[in-house]
N, CA, C and O of each residue as an XYZ file, in Angstrom:
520
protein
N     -41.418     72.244    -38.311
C     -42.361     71.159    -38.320
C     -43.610     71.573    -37.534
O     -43.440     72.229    -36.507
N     -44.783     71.267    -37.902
C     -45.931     71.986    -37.443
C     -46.577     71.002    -36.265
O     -46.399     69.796    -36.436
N     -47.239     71.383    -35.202
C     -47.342     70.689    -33.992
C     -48.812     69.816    -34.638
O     -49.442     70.289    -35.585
N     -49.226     68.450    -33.935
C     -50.499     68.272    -34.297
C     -51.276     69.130    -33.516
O     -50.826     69.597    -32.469
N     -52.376     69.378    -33.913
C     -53.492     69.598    -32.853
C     -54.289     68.707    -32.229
O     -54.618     67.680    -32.823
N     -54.782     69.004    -30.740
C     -55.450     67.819    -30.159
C     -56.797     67.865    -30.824
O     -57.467     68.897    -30.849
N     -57.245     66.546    -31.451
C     -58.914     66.716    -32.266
C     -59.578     67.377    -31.186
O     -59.203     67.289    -30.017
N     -60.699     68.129    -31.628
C     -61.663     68.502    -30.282
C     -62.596     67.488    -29.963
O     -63.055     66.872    -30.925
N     -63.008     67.152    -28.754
C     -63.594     66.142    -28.184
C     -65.086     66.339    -28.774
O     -65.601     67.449    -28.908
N     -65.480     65.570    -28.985
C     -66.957     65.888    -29.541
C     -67.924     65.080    -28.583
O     -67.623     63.919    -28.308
N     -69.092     65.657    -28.055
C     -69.996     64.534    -26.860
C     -71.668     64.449    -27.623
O     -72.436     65.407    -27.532
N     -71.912     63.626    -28.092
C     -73.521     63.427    -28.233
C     -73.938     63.277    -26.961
O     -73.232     63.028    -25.983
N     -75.568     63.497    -27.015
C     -76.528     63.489    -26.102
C     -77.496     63.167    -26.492
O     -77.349     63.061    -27.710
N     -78.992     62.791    -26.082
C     -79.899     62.383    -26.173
C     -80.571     61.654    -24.657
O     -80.082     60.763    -23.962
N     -81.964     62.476    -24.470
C     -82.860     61.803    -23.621
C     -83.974     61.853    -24.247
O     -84.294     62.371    -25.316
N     -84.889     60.890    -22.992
C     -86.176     60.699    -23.769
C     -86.832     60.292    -22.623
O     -86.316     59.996    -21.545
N     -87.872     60.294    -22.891
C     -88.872     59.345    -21.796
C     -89.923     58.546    -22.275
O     -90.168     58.924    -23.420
N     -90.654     57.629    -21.949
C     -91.717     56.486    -22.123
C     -92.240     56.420    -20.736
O     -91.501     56.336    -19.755
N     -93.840     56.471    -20.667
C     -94.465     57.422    -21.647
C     -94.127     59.104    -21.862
O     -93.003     59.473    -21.523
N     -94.640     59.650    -22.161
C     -94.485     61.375    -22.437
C     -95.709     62.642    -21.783
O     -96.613     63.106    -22.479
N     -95.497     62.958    -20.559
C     -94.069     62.664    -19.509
C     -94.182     60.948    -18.824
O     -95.147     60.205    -18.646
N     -92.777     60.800    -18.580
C     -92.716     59.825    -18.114
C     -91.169     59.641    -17.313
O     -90.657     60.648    -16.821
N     -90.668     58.689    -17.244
C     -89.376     58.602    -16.684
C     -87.848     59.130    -17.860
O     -87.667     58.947    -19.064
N     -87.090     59.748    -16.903
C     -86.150     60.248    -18.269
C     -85.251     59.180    -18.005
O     -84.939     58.817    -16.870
N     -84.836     58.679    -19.068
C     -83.431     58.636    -19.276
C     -82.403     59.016    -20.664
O     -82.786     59.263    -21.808
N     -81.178     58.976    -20.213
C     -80.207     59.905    -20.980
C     -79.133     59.071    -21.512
O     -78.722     58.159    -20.794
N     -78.500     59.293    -22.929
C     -77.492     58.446    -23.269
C     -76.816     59.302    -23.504
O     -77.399     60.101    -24.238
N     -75.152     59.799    -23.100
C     -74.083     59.907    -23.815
C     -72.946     59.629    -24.218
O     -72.148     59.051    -23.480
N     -72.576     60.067    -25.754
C     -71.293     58.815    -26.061
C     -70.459     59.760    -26.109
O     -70.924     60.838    -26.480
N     -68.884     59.707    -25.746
C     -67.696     60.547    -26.183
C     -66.988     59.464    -25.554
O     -67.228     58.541    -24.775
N     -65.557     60.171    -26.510
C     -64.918     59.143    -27.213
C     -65.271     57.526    -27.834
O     -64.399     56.709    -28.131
N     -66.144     57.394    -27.898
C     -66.838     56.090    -28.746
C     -67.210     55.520    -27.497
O     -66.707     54.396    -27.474
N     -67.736     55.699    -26.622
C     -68.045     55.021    -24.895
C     -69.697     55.869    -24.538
O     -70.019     57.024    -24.261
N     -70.397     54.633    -24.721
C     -71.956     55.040    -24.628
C     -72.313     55.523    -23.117
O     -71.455     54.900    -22.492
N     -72.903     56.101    -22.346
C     -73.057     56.311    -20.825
C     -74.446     56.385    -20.497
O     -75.141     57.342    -20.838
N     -74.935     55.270    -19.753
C     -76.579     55.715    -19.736
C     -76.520     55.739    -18.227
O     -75.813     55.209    -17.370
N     -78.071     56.991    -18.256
C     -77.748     57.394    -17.194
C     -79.819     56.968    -16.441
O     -80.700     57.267    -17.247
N     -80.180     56.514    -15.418
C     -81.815     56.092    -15.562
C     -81.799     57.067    -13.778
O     -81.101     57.892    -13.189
N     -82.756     56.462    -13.616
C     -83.186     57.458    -12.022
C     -83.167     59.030    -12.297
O     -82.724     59.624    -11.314
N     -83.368     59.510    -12.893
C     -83.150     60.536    -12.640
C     -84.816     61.788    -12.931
O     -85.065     62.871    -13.461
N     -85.350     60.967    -12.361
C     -86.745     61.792    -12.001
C     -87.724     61.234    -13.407
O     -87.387     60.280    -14.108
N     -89.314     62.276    -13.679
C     -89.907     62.214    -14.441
C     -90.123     63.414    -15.172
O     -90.436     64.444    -14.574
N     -90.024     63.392    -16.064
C     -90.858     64.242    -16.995
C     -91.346     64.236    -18.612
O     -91.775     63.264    -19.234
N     -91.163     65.546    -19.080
C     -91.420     65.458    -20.411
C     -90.111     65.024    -21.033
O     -89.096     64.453    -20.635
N     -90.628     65.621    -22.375
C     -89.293     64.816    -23.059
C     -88.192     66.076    -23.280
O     -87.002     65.831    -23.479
N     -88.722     67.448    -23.222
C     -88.350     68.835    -23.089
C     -86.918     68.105    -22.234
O     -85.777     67.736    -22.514
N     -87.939     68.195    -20.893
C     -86.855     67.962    -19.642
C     -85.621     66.850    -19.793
O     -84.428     66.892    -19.491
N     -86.343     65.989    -20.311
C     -85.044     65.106    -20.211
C     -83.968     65.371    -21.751
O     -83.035     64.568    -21.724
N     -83.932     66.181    -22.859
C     -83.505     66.674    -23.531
C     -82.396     67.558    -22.618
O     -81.188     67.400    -22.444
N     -83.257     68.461    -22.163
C     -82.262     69.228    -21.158
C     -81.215     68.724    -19.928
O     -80.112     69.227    -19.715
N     -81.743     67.762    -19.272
C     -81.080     66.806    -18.631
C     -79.648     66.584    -19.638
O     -78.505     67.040    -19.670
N     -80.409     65.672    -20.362
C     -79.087     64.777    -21.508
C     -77.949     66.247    -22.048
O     -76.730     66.182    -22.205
N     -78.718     67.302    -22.211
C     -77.478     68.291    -22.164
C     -76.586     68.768    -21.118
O     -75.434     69.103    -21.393
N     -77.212     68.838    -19.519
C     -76.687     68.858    -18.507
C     -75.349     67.787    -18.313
O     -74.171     68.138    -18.242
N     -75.839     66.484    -18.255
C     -75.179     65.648    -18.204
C     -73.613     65.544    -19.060
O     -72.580     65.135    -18.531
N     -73.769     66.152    -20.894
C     -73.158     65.757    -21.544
C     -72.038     66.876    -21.042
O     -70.884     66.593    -20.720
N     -72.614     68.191    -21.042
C     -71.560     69.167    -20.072
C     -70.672     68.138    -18.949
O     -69.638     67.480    -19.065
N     -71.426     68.318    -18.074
C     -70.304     67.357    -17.048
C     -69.651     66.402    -17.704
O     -68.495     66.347    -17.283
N     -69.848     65.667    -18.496
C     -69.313     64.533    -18.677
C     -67.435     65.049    -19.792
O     -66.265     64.684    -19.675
N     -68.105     65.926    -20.648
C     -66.804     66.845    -21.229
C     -65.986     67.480    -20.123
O     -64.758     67.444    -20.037
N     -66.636     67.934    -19.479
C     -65.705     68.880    -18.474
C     -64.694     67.764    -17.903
O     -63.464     67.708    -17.921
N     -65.440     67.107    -17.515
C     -64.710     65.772    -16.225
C     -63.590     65.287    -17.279
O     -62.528     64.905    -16.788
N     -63.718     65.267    -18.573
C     -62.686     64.371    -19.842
C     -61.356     65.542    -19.894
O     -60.395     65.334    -20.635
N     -61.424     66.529    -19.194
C     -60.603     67.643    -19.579
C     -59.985     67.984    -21.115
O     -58.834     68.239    -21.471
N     -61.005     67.897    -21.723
C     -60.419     68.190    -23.055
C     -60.418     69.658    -23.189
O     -61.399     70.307    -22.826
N     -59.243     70.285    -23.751
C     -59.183     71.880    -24.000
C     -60.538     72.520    -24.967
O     -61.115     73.581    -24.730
N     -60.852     71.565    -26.100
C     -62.022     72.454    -26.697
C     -62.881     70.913    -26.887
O     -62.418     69.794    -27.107
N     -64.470     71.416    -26.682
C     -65.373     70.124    -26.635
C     -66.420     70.665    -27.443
O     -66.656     71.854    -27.226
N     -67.200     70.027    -28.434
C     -68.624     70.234    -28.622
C     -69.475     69.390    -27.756
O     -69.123     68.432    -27.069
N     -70.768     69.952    -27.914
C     -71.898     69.018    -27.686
C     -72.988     68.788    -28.492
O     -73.784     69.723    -28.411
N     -73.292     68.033    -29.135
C     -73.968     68.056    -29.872
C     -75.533     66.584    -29.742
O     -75.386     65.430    -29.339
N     -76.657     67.145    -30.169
C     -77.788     67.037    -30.005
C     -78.653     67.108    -31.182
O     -78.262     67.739    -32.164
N     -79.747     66.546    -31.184
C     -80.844     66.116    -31.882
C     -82.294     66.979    -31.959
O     -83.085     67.211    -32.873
N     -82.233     67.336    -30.520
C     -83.330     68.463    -30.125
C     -83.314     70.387    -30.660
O     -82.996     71.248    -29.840
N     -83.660     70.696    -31.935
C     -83.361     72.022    -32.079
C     -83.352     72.872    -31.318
O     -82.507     73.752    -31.153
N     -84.752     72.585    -30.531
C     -85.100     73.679    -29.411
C     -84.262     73.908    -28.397
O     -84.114     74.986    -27.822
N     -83.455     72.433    -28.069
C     -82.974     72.976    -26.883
C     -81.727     73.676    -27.128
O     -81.330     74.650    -26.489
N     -80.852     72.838    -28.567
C     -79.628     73.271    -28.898
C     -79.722     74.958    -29.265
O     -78.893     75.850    -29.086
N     -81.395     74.995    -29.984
C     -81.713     76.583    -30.114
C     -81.465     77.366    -28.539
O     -80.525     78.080    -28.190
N     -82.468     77.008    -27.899
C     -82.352     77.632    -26.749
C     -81.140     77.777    -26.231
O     -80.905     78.978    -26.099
N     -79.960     76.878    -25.754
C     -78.492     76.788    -25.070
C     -78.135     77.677    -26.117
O     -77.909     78.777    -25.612
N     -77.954     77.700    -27.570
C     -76.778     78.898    -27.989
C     -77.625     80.654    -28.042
O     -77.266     81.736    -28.507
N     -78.944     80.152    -27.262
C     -79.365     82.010    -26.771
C     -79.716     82.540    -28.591
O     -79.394     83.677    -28.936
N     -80.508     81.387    -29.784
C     -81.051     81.839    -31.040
C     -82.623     81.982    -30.694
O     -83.271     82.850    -31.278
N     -83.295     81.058    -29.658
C     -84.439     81.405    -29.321
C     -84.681     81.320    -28.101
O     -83.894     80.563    -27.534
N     -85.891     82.050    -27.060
C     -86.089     82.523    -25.750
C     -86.605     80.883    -25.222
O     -87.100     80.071    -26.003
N     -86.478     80.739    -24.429
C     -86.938     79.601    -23.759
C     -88.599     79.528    -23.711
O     -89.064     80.633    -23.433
N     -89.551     78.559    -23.901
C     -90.767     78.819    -24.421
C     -91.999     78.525    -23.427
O     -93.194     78.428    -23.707
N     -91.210     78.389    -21.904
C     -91.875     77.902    -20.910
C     -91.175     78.402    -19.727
O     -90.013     78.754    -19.931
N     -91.687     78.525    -18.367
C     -90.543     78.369    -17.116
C     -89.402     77.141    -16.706
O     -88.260     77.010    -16.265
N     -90.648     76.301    -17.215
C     -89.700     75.021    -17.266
C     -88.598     74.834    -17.684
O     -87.713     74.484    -16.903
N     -88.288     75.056    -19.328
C     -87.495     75.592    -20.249
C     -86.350     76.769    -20.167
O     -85.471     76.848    -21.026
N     -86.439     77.668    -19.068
C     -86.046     78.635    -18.715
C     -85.042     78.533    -17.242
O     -84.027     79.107    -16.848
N     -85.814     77.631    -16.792
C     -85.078     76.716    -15.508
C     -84.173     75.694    -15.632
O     -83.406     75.395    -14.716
N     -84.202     75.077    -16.798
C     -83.090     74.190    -17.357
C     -82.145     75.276    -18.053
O     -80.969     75.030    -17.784
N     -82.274     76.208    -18.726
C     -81.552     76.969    -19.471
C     -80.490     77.690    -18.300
O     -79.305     78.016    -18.358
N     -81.440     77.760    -17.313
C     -80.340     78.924    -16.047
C     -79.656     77.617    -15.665
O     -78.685     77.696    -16.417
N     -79.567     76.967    -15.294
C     -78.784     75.502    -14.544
C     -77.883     74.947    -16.200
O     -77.264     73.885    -16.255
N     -77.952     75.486    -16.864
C     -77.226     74.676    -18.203
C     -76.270     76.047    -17.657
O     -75.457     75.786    -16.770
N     -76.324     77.176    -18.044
C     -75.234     78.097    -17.592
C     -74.624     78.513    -16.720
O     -73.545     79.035    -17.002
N     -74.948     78.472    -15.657
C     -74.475     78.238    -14.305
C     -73.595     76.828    -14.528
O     -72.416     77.136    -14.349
N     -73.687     75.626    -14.798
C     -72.653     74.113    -15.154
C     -71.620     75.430    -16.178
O     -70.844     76.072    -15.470
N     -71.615     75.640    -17.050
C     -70.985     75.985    -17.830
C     -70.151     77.224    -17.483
O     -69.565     77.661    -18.473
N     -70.009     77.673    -16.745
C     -69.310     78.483    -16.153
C     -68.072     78.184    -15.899
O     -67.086     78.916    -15.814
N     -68.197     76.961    -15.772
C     -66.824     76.397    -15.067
C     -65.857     75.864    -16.268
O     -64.661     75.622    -16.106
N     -66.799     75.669    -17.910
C     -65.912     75.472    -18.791
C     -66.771     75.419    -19.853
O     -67.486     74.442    -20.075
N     -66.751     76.248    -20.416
C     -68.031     75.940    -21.966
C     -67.900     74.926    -22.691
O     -66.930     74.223    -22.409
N     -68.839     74.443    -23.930
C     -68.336     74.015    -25.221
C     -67.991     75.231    -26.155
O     -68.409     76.387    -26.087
N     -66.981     74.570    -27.181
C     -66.870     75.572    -28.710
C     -68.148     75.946    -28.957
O     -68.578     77.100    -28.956
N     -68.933     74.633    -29.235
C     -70.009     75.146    -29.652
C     -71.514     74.067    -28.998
O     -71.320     73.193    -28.152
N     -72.390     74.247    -29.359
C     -73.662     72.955    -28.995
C     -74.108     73.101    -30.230
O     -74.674     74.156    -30.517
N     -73.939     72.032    -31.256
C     -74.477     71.812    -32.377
C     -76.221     71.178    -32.926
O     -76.961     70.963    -31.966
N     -76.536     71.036    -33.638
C     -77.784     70.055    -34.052
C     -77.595     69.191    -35.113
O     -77.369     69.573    -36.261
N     -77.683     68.008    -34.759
C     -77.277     66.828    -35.481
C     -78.897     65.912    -35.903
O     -79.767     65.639    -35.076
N     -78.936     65.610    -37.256
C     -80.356     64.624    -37.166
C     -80.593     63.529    -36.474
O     -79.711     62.697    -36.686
N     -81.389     63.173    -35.750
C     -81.485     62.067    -35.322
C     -80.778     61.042    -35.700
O     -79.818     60.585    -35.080
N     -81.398     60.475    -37.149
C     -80.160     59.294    -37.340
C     -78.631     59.192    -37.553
O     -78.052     58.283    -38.148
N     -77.914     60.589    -36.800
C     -76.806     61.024    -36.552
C     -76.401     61.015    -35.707
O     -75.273     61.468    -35.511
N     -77.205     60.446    -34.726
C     -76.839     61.013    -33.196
C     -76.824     59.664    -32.354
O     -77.674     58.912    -31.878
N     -74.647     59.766    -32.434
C     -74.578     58.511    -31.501
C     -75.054     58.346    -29.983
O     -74.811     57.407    -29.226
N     -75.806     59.520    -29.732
C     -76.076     58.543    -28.223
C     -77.739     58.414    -28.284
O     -78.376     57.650    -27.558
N     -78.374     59.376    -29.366
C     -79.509     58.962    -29.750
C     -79.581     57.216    -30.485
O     -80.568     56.514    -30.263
N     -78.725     56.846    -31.112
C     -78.610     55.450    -31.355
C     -78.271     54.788    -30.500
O     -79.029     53.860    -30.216
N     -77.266     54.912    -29.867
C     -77.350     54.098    -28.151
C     -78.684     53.922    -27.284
O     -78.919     52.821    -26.786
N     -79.492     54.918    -27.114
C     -80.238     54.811    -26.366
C     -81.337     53.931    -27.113
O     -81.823     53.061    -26.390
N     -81.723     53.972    -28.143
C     -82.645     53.505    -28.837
C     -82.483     51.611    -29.010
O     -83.367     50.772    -29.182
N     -80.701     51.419    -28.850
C     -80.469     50.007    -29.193
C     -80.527     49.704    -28.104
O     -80.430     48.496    -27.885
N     -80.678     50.478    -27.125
C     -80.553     50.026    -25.797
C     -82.078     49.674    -24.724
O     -82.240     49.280    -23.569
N     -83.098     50.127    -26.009
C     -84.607     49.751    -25.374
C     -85.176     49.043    -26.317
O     -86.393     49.097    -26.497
N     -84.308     48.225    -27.101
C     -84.890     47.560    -28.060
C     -85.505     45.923    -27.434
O     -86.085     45.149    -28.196
């Protein structure tokens, strides 16, 4: 009889800010549980993209699931985290070293790119400044 497998945990992400730069905040959902996250400084929308990936790391790790995606809306950054394109700023390059350094301690399978109107914590956040 064949064992199940545990599904792999899957985590959306999404930040943003108003205005641009402006204040970030970050939504992520895993297991169907939205998490917003506000205070957490100003900037562009780069930054808080990167943030909302920071965050979604911790937030998988802390769920202890054996294999996790993360998945995102932002090409660039999901480009940048799987190392397909160079980071296009210092800024960009400084979130990228602090995304791998978190990840050290437990990767995702993978960091995917999902369209916007795919992206449950990009829809959280959006119903959530309505």
């Amino acid at each position: 009889m064949q064992k199940d497998r545990p599904r792999r945990l899957k985590v959306y992400f999404d930040g943003g800010c108003r205005p641009n730069p402006g204040p970030i905040e970050v939504a992520v959902v895993a297991r169907g549980v939205a998490h917003f996250y506000d205070d957490l400084g100003t900037g562009t929308s780069s930054d808080a993209e990167w943030t909302a990936l920071h965050i979604a790391l911790q937030v998988a790790q802390s769920l202890n699931a054996e294999e996790f995606d993360l998945i995102g809306d932002s090409l660039e950054v999901v480009r940048q985290a799987n190392g397909a394109s160079r980071p296009g700023s210092e800024a960009a390059a400084a979130h990228l070293a602090r995304y791998k350094a978190a990840a050290t301690h437990r990767r995702p399978r993978q960091i995917r790119w999902t369209p916007r109107g795919q992206n449950l914590a990009g829809i959280a956040l959006a119903g959530r400044n309505r």
